[in-house]
N, C-alpha and C positions, 0 to 999 in steps of 0.2 A: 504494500500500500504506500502511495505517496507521502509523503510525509512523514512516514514512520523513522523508528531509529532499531534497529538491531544490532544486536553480538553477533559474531561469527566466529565461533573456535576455527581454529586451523593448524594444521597438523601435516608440514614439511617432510618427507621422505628424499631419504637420495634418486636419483636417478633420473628425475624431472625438471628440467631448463623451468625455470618457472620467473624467473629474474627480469623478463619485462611484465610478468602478469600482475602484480604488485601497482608499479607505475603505471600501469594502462589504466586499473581502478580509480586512480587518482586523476588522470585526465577526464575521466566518463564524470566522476562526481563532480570536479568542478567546470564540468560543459563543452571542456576541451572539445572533445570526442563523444561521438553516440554509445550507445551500449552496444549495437550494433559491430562495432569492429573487432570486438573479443568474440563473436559467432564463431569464424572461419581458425578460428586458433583453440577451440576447443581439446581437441584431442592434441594439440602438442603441451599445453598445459596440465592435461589430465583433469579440465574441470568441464563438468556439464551441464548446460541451461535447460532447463523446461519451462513452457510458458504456465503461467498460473491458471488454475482451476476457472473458465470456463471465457480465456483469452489468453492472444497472442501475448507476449512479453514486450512493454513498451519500449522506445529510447529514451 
């Protein structure tokens, strides 16, 4: 939900370049960048979106 605020534990393992995924979050929140541009980088990050219960995932 918009406006909301959440935690998100998170839990680093070897093996995964993950080292722009960090920085790209910080562009999307502050408007830099849509959400949109973490889609196509999904699987080399090892993180996966789904869109919410009964919509698309907005930018």
């Amino acid at each position: 939900m918009r406006g909301s605020t959440a935690d998100v534990p998170a839990v680093l393992t070897p093996g995964v370049d993950r080292f722009g995924y960090f920085p790209a979050l910080g562009r999307i929140q502050s408007g830099q960048e849509p959400f949109s541009v973490l889609l196509p980088e999904q699987d080399r990050y090892d993180v996966h979106f789904v869109p919410p219960p009964g919509g698309a995932a907005a930018d």
